[in-house]
C-alpha positions in Angstrom: -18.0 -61.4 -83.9 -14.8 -62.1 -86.0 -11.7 -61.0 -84.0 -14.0 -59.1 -81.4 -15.6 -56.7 -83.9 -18.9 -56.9 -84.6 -20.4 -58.0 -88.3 -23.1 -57.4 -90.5 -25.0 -59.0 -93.1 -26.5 -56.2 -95.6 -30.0 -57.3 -96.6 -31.4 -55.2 -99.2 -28.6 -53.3 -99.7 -29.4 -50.9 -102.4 -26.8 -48.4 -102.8 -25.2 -49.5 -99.2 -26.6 -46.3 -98.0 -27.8 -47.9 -94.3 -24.8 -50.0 -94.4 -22.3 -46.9 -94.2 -24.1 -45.7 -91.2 -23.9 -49.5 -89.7 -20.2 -49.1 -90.5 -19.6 -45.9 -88.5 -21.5 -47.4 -85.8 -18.0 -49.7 -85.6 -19.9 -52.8 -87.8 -17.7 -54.9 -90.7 -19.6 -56.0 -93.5 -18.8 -59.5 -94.1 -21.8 -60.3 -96.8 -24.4 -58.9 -99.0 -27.6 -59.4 -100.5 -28.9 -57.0 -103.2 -31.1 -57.9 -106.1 -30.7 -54.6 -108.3 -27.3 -55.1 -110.6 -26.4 -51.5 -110.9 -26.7 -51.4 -106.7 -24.0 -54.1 -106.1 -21.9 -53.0 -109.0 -21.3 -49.6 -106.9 -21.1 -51.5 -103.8 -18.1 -53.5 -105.0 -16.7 -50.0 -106.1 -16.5 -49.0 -103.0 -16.3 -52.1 -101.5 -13.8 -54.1 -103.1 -13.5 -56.7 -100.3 -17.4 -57.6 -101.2 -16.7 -58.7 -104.6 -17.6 -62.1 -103.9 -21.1 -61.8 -102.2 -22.2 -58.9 -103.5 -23.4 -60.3 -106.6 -26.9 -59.4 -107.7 -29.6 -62.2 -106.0 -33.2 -63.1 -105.0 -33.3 -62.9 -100.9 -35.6 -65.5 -102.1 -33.0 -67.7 -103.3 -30.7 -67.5 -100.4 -30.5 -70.7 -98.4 -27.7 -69.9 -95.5 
């Protein structure tokens, strides 16, 4: 929890689809892990706040 609201880590994002529904469900995104580039590019469209971590990545290659 950050500030008593609860977070999530999207995990094979794609589009961000899941991750809307996870947001109505009163979730905050707070990272994301997405290997397609043309998925996080429209995930930072309409996420601006996940510029940073959505960047495109092997789930492979993530440590922490």
């Amino acid at each position: 929890m950050i500030d008593n609201q609860l977070i999530s880590i999207a995990l094979f994002a794609g589009a961000f689809g899941l991750d809307l529904g996870i947001e109505e469900a009163g979730f905050y995104t707070v990272s994301v892990v997405e290997i397609d580039a043309d998925a996080t590019k429209t995930i930072v469209l309409n996420r601006p706040y996940l510029s940073e971590s959505a960047v495109p990545r092997d789930i492979r290659q993530v440590s922490q």
